[in-house]
Every structure is written in C-alpha cells, then in structure tokens.
C-alpha positions as CSV (number, residue, x, y, z in Angstrom):
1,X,25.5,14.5,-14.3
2,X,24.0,16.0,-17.7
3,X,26.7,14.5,-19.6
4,X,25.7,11.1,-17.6
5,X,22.1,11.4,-18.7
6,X,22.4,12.6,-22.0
7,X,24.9,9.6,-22.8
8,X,22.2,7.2,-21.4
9,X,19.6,8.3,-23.0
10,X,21.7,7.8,-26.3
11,X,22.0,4.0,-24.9
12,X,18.3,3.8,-24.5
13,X,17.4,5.4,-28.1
14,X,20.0,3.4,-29.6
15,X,18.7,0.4,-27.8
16,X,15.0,1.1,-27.4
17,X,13.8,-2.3,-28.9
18,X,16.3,-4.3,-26.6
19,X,15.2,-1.9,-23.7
20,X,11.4,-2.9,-24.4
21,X,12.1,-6.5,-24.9
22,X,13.9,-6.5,-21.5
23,X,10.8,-4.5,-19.8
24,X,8.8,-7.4,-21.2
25,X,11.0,-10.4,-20.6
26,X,11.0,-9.2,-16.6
27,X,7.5,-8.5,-16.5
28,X,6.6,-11.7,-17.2
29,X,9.3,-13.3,-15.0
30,X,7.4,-11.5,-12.1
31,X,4.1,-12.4,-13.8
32,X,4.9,-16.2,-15.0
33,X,7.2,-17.3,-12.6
34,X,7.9,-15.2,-9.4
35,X,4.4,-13.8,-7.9
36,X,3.4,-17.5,-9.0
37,X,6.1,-19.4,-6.6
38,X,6.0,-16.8,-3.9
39,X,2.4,-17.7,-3.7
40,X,3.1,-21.2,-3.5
41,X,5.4,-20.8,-0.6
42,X,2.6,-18.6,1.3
43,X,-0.1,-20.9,1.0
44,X,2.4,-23.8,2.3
45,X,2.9,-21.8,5.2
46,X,-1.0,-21.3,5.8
47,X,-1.4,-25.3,5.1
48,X,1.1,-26.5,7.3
49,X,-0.1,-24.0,10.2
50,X,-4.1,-24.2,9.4
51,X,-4.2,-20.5,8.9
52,X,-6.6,-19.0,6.4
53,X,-4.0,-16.0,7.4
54,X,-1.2,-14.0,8.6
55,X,-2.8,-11.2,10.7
56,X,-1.3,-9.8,14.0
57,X,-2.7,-12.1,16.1
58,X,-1.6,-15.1,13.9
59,X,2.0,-14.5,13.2
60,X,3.4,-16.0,16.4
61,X,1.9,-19.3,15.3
62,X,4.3,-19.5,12.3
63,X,7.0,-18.6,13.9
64,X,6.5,-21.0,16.5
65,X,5.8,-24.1,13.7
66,X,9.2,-25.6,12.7
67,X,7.9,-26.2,8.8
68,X,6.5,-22.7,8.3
69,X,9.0,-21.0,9.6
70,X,11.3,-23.1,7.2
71,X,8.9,-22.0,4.2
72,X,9.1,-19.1,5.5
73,X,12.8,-18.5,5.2
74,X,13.1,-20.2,1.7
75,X,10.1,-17.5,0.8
76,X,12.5,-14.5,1.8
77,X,15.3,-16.4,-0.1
78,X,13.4,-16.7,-3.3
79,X,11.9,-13.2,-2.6
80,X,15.4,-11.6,-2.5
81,X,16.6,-13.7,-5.4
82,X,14.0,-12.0,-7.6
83,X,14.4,-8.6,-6.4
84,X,17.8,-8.9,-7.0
85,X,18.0,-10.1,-10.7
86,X,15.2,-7.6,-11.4
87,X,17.2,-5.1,-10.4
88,X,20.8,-6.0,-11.3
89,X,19.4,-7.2,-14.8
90,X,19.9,-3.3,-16.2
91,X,23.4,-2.5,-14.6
92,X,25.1,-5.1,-16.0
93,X,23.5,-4.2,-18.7
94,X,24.8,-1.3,-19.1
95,X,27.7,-2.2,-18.1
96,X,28.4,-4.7,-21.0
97,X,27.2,-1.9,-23.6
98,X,30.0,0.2,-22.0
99,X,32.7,-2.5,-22.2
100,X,32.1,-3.3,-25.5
101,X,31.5,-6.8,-24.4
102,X,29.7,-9.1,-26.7
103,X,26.3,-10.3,-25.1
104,X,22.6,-12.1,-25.1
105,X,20.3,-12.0,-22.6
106,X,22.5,-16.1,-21.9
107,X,25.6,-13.9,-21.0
108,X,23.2,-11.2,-18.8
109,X,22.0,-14.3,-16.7
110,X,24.8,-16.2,-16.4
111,X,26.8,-13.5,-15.0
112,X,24.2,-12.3,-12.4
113,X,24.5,-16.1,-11.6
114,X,28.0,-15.9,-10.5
115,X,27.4,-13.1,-8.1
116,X,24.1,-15.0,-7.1
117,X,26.6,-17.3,-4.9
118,X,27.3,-14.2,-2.5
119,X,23.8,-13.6,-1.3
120,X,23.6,-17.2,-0.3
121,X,25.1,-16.9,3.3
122,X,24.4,-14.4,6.4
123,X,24.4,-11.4,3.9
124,X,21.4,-12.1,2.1
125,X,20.0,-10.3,5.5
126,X,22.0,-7.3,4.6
127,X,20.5,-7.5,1.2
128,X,17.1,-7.6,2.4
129,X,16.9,-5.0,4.8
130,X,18.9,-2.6,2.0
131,X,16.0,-3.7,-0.4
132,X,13.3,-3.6,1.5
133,X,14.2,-0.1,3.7
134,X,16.3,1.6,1.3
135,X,16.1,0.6,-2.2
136,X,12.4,1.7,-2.8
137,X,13.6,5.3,-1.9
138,X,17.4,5.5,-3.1
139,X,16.5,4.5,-6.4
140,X,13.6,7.4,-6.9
141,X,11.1,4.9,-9.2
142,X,13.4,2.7,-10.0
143,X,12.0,0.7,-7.1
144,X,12.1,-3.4,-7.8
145,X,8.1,-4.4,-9.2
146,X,8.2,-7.1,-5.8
147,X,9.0,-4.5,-3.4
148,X,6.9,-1.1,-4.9
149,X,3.8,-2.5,-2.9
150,X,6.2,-1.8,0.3
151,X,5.3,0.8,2.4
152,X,4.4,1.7,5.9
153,X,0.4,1.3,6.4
154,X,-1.1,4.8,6.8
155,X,-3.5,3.9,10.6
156,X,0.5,4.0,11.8
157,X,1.8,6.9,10.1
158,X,-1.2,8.7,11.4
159,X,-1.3,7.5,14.6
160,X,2.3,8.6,15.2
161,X,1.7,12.3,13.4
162,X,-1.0,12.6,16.4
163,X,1.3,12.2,19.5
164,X,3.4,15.2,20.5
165,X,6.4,14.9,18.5
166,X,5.4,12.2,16.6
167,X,6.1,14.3,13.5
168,X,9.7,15.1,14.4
169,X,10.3,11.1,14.9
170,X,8.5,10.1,11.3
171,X,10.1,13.0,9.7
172,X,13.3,12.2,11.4
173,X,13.0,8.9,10.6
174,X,12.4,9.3,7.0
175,X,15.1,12.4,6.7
176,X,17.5,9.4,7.9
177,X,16.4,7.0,5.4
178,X,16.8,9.7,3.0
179,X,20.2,9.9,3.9
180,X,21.0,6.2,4.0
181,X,19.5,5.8,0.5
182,X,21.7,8.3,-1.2
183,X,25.4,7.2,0.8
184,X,24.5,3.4,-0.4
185,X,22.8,4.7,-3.9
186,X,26.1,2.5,-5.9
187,X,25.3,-0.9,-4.3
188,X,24.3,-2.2,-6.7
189,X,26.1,-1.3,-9.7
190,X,29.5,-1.9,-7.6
191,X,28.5,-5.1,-6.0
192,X,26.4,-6.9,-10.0
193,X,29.6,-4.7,-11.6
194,X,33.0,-5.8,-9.8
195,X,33.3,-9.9,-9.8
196,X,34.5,-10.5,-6.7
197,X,32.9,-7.8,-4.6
198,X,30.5,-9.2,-1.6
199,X,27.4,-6.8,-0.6
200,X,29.2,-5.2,2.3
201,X,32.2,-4.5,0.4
202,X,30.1,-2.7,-2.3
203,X,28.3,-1.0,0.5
204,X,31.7,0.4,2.0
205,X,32.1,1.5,-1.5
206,X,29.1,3.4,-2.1
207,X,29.6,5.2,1.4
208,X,33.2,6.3,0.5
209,X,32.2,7.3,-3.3
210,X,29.1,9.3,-2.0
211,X,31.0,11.3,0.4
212,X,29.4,15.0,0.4
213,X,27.7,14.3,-2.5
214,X,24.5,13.5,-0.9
215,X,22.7,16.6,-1.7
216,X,24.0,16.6,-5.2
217,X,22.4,13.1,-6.0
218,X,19.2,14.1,-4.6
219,X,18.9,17.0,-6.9
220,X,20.2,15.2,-10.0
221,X,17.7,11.6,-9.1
222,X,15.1,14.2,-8.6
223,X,15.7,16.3,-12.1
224,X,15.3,12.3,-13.5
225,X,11.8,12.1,-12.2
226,X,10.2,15.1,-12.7
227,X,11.5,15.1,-16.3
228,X,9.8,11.5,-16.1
229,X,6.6,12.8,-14.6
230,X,6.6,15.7,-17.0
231,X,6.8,13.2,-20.2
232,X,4.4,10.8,-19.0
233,X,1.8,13.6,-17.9
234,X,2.4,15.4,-21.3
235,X,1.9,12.0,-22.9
236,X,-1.5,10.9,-21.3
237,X,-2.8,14.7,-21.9
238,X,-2.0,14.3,-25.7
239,X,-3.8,11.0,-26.4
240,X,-6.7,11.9,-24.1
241,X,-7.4,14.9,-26.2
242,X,-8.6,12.6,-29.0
243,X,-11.1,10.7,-26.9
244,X,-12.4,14.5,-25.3
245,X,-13.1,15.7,-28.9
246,X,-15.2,12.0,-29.8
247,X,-17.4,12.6,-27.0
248,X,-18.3,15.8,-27.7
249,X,-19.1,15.1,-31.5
250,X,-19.4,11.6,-32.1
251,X,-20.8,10.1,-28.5
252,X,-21.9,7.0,-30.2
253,X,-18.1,6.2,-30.7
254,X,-16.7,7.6,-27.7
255,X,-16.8,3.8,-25.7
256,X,-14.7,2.4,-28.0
257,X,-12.5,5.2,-28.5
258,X,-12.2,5.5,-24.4
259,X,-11.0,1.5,-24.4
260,X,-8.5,1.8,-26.9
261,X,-7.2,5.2,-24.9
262,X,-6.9,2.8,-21.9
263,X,-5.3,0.1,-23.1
264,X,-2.5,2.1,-25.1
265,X,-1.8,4.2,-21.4
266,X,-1.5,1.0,-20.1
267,X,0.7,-0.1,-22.5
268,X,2.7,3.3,-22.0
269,X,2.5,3.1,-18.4
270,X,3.8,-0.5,-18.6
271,X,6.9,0.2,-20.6
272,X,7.8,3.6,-19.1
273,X,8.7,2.9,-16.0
274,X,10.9,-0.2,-17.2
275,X,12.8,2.4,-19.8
276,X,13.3,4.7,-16.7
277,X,14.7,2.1,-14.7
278,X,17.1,1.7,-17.9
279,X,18.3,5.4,-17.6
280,X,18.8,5.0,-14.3
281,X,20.7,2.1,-13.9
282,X,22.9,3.9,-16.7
283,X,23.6,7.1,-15.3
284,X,23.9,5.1,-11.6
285,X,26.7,3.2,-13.3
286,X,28.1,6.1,-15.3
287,X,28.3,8.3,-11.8
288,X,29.6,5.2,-10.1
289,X,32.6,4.5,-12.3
290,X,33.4,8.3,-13.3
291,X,32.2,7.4,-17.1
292,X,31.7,10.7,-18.7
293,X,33.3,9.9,-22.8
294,X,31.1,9.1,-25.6
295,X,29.0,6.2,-25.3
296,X,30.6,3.3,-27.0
297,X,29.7,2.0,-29.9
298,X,27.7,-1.4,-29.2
299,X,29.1,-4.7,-29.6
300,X,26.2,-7.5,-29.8
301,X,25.8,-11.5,-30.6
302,X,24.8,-11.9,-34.1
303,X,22.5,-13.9,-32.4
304,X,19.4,-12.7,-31.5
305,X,19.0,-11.2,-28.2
306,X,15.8,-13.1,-27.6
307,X,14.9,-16.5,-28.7
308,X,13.1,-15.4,-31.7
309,X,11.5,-18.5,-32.8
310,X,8.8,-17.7,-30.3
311,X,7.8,-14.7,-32.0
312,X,5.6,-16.1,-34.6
313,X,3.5,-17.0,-31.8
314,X,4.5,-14.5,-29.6
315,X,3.0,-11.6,-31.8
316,X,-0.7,-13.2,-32.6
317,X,-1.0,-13.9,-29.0
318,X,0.1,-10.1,-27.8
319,X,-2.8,-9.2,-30.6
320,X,-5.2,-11.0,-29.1
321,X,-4.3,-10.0,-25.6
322,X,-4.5,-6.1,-27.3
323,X,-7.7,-6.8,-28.9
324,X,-9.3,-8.2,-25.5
325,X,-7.7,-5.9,-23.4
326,X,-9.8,-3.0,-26.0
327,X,-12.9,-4.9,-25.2
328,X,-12.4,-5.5,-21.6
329,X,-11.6,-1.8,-20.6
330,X,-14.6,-0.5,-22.8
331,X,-16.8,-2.6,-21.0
332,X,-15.8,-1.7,-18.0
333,X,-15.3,2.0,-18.6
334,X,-19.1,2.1,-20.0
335,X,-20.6,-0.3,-17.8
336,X,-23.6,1.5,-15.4
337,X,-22.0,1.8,-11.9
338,X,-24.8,2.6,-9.2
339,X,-24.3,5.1,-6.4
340,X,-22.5,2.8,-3.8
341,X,-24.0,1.6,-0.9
342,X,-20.9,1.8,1.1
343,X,-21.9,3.6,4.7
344,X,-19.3,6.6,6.1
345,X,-18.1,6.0,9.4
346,X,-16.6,9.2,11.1
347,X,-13.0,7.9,12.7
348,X,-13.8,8.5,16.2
349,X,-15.8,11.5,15.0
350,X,-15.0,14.5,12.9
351,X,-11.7,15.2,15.1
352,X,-11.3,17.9,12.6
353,X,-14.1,20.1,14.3
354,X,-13.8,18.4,17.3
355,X,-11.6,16.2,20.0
356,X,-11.7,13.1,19.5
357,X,-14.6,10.5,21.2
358,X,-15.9,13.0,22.7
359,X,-19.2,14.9,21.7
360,X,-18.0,17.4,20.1
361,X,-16.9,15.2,17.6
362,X,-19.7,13.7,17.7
363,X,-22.0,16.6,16.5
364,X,-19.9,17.5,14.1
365,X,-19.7,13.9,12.7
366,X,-24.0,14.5,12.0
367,X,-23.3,18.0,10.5
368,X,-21.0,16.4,8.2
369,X,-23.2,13.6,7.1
370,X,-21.8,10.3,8.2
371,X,-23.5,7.5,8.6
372,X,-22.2,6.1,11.4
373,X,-19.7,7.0,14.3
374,X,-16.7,5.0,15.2
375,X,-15.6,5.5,19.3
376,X,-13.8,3.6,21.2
377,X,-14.6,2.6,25.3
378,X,-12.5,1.1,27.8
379,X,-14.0,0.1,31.2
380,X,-12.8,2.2,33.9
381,X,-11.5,1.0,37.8
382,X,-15.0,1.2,39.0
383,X,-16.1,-1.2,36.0
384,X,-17.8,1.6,34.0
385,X,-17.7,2.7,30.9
386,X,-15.9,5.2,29.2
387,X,-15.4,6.8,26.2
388,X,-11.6,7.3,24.9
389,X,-9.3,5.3,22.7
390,X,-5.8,5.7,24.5
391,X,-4.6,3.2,27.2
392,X,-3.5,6.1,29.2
393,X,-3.8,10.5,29.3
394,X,-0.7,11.5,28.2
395,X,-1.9,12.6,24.6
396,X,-4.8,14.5,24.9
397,X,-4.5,15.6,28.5
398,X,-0.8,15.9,29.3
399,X,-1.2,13.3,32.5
400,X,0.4,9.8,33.2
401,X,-2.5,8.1,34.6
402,X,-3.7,5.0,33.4
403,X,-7.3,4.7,32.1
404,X,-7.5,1.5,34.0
405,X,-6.1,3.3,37.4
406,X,-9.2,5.7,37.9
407,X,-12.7,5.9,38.3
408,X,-15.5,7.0,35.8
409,X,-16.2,10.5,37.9
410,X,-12.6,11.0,38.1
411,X,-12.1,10.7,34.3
412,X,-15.1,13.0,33.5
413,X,-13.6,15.8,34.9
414,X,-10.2,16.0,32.7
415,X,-10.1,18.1,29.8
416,X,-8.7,16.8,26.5
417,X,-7.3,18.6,23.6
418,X,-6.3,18.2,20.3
419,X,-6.3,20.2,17.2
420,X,-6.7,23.2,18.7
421,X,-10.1,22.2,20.2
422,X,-11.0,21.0,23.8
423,X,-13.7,19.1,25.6
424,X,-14.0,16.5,28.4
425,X,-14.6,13.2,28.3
426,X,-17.5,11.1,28.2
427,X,-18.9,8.4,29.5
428,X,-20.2,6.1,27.2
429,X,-23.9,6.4,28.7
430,X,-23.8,10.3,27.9
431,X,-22.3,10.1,25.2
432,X,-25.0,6.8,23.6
433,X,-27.8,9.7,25.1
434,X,-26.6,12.3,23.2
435,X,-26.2,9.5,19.7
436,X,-29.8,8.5,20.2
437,X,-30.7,12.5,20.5
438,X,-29.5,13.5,16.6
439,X,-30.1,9.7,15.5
440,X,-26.6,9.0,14.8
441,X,-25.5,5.2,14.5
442,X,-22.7,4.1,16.2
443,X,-19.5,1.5,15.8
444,X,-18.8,0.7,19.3
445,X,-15.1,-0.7,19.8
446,X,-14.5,-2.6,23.3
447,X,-10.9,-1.9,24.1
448,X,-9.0,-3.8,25.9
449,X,-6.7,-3.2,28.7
450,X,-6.5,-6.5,30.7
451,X,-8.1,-5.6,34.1
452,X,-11.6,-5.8,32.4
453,X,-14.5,-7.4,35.1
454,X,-15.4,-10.9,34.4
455,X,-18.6,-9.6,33.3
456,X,-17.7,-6.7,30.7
457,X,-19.3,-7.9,28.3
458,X,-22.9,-8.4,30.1
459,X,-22.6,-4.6,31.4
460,X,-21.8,-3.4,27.7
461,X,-24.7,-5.4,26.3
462,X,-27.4,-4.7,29.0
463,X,-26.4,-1.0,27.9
464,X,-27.6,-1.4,24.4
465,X,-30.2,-3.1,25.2
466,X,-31.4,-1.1,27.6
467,X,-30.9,2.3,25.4
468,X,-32.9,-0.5,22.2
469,X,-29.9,-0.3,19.9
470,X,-28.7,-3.7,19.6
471,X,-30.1,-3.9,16.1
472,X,-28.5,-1.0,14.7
473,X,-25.0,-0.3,16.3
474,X,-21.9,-2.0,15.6
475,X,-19.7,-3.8,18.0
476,X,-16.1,-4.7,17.0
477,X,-12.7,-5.0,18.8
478,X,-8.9,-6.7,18.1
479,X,-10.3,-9.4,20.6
480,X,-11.9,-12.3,18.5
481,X,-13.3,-13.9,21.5
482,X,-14.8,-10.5,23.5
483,X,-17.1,-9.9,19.9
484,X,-17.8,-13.9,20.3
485,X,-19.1,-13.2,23.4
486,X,-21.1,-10.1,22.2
487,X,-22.6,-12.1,19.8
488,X,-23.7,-14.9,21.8
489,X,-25.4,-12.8,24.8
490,X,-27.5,-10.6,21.6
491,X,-27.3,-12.7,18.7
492,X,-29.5,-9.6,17.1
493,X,-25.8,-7.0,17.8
494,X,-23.8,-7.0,14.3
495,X,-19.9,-7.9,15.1
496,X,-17.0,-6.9,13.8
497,X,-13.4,-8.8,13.9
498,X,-10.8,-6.0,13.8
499,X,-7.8,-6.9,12.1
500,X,-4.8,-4.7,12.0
501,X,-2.8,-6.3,9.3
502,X,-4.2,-8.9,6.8
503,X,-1.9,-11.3,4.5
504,X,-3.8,-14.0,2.4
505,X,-7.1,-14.8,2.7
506,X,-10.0,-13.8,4.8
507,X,-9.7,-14.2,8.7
508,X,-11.5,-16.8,9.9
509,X,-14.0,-15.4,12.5
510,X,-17.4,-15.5,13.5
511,X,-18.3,-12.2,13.3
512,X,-20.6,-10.6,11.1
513,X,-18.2,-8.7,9.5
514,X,-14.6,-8.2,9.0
515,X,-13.2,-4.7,9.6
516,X,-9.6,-4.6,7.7
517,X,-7.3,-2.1,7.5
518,X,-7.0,-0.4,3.6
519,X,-3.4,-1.7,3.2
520,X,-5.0,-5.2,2.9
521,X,-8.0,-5.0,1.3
522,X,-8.0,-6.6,-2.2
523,X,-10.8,-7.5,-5.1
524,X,-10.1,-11.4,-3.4
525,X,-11.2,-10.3,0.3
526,X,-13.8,-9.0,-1.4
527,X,-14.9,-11.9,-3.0
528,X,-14.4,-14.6,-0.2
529,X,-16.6,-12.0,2.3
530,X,-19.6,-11.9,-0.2
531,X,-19.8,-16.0,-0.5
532,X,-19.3,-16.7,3.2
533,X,-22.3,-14.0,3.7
534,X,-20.0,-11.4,5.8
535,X,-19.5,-8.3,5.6
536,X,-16.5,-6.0,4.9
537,X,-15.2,-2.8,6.7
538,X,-12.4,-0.6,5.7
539,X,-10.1,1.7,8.0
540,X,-8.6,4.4,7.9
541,X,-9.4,5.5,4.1
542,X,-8.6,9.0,4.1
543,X,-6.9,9.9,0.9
544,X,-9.3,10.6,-2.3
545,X,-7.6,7.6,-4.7
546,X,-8.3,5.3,-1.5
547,X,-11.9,6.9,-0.7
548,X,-12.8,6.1,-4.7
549,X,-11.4,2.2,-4.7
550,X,-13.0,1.6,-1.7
551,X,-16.1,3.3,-2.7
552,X,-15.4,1.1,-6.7
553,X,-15.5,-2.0,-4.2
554,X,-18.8,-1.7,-2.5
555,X,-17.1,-2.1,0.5
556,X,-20.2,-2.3,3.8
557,X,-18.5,1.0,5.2
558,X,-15.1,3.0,5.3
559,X,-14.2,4.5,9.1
560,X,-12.9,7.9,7.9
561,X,-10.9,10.9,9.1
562,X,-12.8,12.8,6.5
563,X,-16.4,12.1,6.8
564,X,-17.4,15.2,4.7
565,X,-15.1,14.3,1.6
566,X,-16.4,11.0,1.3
567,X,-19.9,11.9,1.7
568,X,-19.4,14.5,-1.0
569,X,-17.2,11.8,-3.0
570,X,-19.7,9.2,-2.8
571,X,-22.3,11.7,-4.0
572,X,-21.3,12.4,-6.9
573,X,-19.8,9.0,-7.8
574,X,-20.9,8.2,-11.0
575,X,-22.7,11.6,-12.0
576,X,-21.5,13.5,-14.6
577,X,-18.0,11.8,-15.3
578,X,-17.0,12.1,-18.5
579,X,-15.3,8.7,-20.3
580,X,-11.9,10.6,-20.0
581,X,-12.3,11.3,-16.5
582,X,-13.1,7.4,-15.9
583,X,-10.0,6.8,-17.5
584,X,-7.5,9.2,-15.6
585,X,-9.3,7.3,-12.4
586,X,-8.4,3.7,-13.8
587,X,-4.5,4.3,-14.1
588,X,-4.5,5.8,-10.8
C-alpha cells in the first residue's frame, strides 16, 4: 500500500497542473451544467404536480402523477450519469497514465462514453443504490460532489439512539455498510477500467479481490485521510498566522488581510479535495490491478489537454472572480452582525436533567434559559389531554399499551424513565399550571393518533384560552388541517406547519410559521418565509456548526436538545471574535 501511494503521489506531482485543470473542468460541469439541469427536472416535477414541494406529505402525489413520475425517473437517470463521469473521470485517468496511452481530456470522455451504454438498462438501479449507500463511505472523501450532501437527517438518527437498542441497530447498520463499502471498494475502477465489464460483473470482482482484506483497506483509506486532514489543517494554521499577527499590529489592515485569507482557503479547500480524489483513484486502481513497478513515464497528445484558446479569457475572468471574491468575503467577514433574535426552544425539555415532557424537564428547561418549551400532547380515551410524544409506552415505561387505549387517570399514574432520570406523566393542564408558574412559553404539538374526538381541537383551544395564553404559546403539528383549524377558532394562537422533510421551495400553508427540520433549511427558505411574512422554525439543531448557521440565519427559533449550549452560543455570538476566528467559522 506505501508503494501504491508513494507511486501516485509521483503521478499527481508530476501531473499537478492537469490534476488542477481536471478539479476545475468538473467543478464547473457540476456548477454550469449538472446542478443547473437537475434543477430543471425538479421544478418540472413541482409544475406538472402544483407542488411548491416535496415534503412527506406530498410525495405520494408525484408518484401517483404519470408525467412527474416520468421526470422523475429521467432526474435519477441524469443524476446517476453525473455521478458516475465525476467519479470514473480520475480512474481512467489513471489508468491511461499507467498504459502509456496517448490522451486528451476527447479520449477521457469518449471512453467513459462507451461504458456509459451499460448503465442504461435495469442496472443503473444497482448503480444508484451502490452510489448513493455505499460510495460516500467506501471511498473515505472521495465521495461524488452530487451525492456528499447525502446523509441520513439527524431527528432520525436520534430518535432511533433513544429506543432500547436503537444504538445496536444504527451501529449495526452502519458496521454493515462499513463492510459493504470496503468488499465493493474496486467497482469502479474494474467496471470504467475493463471494456466489456457490466456493473455486477465488476461488483463480483471487487468481492473476490477484497477477500480478507477488509480490515487492511480500512486502515490503509484511513492512513489517506488523516494524512489529508493533517495537511490541510497544517495548511490553514500557517496562512492564518499572518492574518493573527495584522490584527494585533496593524488592525486598520486586518479586513483586508482576513478576505484575502478567505478566499485563498477557499481556493485551497476547493482544489484539495479534487487532488485527493486523484490519489485515490490511483492507489484504488494500483491495489485493484496489483500495480506496484515504477510509475510510467507519461505519454500525452501534443495537443493541449484543454482547449487552450479559452484561456486568454479564461484567466482575466478567474481575476476578476479572485478580486470580487477578496471584496465579497471582507465585507462579509467585517460587516456588524447583531446578537440574533433567534428564540431557544428546549426539545421536549432539557431531557438531559430530566424525562422527557414531563416537568422535570420542564424546570430544568427555565434553569437552563430557553425561551420556550417544545411538548408534545395526545388526547387520551377519555378525550383529555396528555402530555407525551410516543404513540404507545413501550420506551419510557416498558408497557405495550396504547396511549389511545387508556384514560387520563390511568396514564398519570405510570412512571417513565429515561437517562437515568424518572418521573410521571402529566397531563397537559398540570403541566400548562406549572409553565404559567416559572413564566415559561410553550410550543404545543397536537399529536395525532386517529381516534381524536370530533371536537379536539375546541377542547385544546378552550384550554388556552381559559389558562390566557393564546397570544403567546405556539401551536404546531404534521397535520396541516388540525393547525388550520387552530387558527380559525383563535385567530390570535401563532401556528406552526411541521414539516419532516423539505425539498424545493417553501410549503405552502397557512400557518404562521413553518417549522422545518435542519436538513432542509437553506438561505432560499429563508428568503421566500421573510416575503410571504411567515415565520421560520428549525429542529433538532443540536450540534455547535448547526446551532451557529442557524443562529447566522436569524432563524424565529431552534427546538434544541441543548438548550444551555445555544443560550450560551447565542450569547456570545458576535462578542469578542477575532477576524481569524470568523474565518475558521466560514469554511466550516
């Protein structure tokens, strides 16, 4: 494996204005062309259905639509198409600079052409699901730019982690994947590599290559990144030293400085991981073919590699894109950026000091400073209210019953536990008494179970009223039309639409606000709440990078495992950060 890497990175140093051509040539593919067309294809599919978007409630109505779901499988087409010639681009690559082969980028193309004819039939399915579920983990960074977005959305991750055993399945689940990535690691060197060979014959090739080999590969891929990590982190310490030593001597200058320090990370950044998908595509195809001579010496068109005519105009334009870059990162890196406004909503309380919806959790929500509390209540057989998030007890109290099944009294006398606290559960009366009692705001969710009284939603809203907090409590649920309702019996109650999974634009919904889940919130959701006068609320943010984008955002609120983090986050937001730490936060 040495001998692999130390031969490829002579290809990449030999090669290292090609290499950076080619990391620029496929950016703006993905940039110009792909991302471009795949949008095109999504907003058919929301034309032709009426959609504004694809959430979880939506998705059956384009499967059901005969012209969507055409759309929809020419979007997956073109989608794997790109993947795949972003990907194979580098192994036949290196390929030809092993064979001695003559080439230009005309050669590159046309022969990932030819092979292009065998994901045009039932295996392109094959091709997806190995790109989509194993690719962004077998290749360790070398993950496709169209599929390095892909990942599972943390509200299910955590969810799972909760439920006993839920951590042996996800860790399972992932130890399996793990596994799968490193038998089928030669895929695609095999199958861009060997004319004639289809996907599942390169796959059946891969598994018999990578027989007990499996922990070796992980080790060597894993020597790969951390050497990568180790470079880039060096790298970015080095060239922030410069701008640490301006604003300690020359503050006056230290803006500028700080934007030029951004854009050339960027710039670093951007090229990086393109040259490490280079060295690994070349030690992949080294290990896959047994290549362990000298490298050979390199046989090229004495044409240019590129069409060079463009680069009279090419370079001006990459100047001015340089010099406006400078200017635009300066501006934003000095710009004044006020405390936010964004409220901290405690995820069903602070279940770290407490079960969860119950009041415990409650008080220890206030002690930690949230602004508001986020519970759920279900209505119970005797059409009351309760205060629990689960459709059943199996979780917190180790019983099979069905919240549904039993009545109010009944349910206030089981314990629940969790975390290695306990506590019974509450109605939601109690528990609104006891909110009102340490002024703590609440974000009520009405969860649905489907033997709810035809009146649910008069009984909940005579309760707020009654207890005078329609004007400052938040109602939401999954249900569009239960928050509709809400709405229209106290048009003074603000109303959230709870959306699990957003793709596209903003939900249409008459609620006040839409409350998203982080893996689809974007700058554009952003935008398109603020002009049709809604608001926008974020769950489950947990992580710091995500707590500080949502925080950069102005986002209405973020519903929080970790109420005391982001209260002490969004304390100190803006005080006291220095222009390099502004940076390091940018590339994150």
């Amino acid at each position: 494996m040495i001998e692999q890497l130390k031969q490829s990175m002579y290809q990449i140093h030999k090669n290292l204005k090609l290499y950076l051509e080619s990391v620029f040539f496929l950016r703006m593919l993905r940039v110009l062309i792909a991302l471009p067309l795949l949008s095109y294809l999504f907003l058919q599919i929301l034309n032709v259905t009426g959609l504004s978007s694809i959430t979880e409630n939506t998705i059956f109505e384009v499967l059901r639509h005969p012209v969507a779901l055409v759309v929809l499988l020419v979007l997956g087409l073109t989608s794997i198409f790109f993947i795949y010639y972003e990907q194979a681009y580098y192994f036949m690559l290196a390929h030809l600079q092993d064979t001695q082969e003559p080439y230009r980028l005309k050669t590159i193309i046309q022969k990932l052409n030819n092979k292009a004819r065998y994901i045009i039939n039932i295996q392109s399915v094959v091709f997806l699901i190995y790109f989509i579920l194993i690719l962004p983990i077998a290749s360790i960074g070398m993950s496709p730019g169209l599929a390095s977005n892909l990942y599972i959305p943390h509200f299910i991750t955590d969810e799972l982690l909760k439920f006993n055993g839920g951590w042996l399945i996800y860790f399972g689940v992932f130890a399996l994947i793990i596994y799968l990535s490193l038998r089928l690691i030669f895929v695609v060197p095999y199958f861009v590599v060997e004319k004639e060979a289809t996907i599942l014959q390169a796959v059946k090739k891969s598994w018999q290559h990578t027989r007990k080999k499996s922990i070796t590969n992980i080790l060597y891929l894993g020597i790969i990144v951390g050497l990568y990590a180790l470079a880039i982190g060096t790298l970015t310490g080095v060239l922030l030293i410069p701008l640490m030593i301006i604003e300690r001597i020359l503050p006056v200058a230290a803006p500028v400085v700080a934007g030029i320090t951004l854009t050339f990370l960027q710039i670093v950044l951007f090229f990086s991981f393109g040259l490490l998908q280079g060295v690994f595509a070349n030690v992949l195809y080294r290990l896959a073919y047994n290549r362990t001579g000298a490298p050979s010496a390199i046989k090229r068109d004495t044409k240019s590699f590129f069409f060079r005519p463009w680069s009279k105009i090419l370079y001006p334009i990459l100047a001015i894109v340089f010099i406006s870059t400078v200017v635009g990162n300066t501006v934003s890196l000095t710009k004044i950026l006020y405390q936010p406004t964004t409220q901290i909503i405690a995820h069903r309380g602070y279940m770290a000091e407490g079960v969860e919806n119950t009041i415990g959790s409650l008080r220890a929500a206030k002690t930690a400073k949230a602004d508001f509390v986020e519970m759920d209540i279900q209505q119970t057989k005797d059409q009351q209210f309760v205060v629990i998030h689960d459709a059943n007890l199996g979780r917190l109290a180790n019983r099979p019953e069905r919240i549904q099944d039993l009545t109010l009294a009944q349910l206030q006398e089981i314990q629940v536990s969790a975390g290695g606290h306990s506590d019974f559960i509450p109605s939601f009366e109690d528990y609104l008494a006891v909110a009102k009692e340490i002024d703590m705001k609440l974000v009520v969710e009405l969860k649905l179970h489907g033997d709810e009284s035809d009146d649910m939603e008069e009984k909940f809203v005579e309760i707020l009223q009654k207890a005078d907090v329609t004007k400052e409590y938040i109602v939401q649920s999954l249900d569009e039309t239960t928050v509709a309702r809400v709405k229209e019996l106290d048009p003074e109650i603000k109303t959230g639409y709870l959306v699990a999974l957003n793709i596209g634009n903003l939900p249409k919904t008459s609620a006040d606000m839409v409350v998203i889940e982080e893996f689809s919130l974007n700058q554009r959701l952003m935008e398109q709440a603020r002009d049709q006068g809604k608001g926008i609320m974020v769950w489950t943010v947990n992580q710091e990078n995500l707590v500080r984008r949502a925080f950069g955002l102005n986002v209405d609120g973020i519903i929080t495992n970790e109420p005391s983090k982001a209260f002490a986050i969004r304390e100190t937001f803006d005080q006291e950060r220095t222009l390099a730490q502004r940076v390091q936060e940018l590339l994150e």
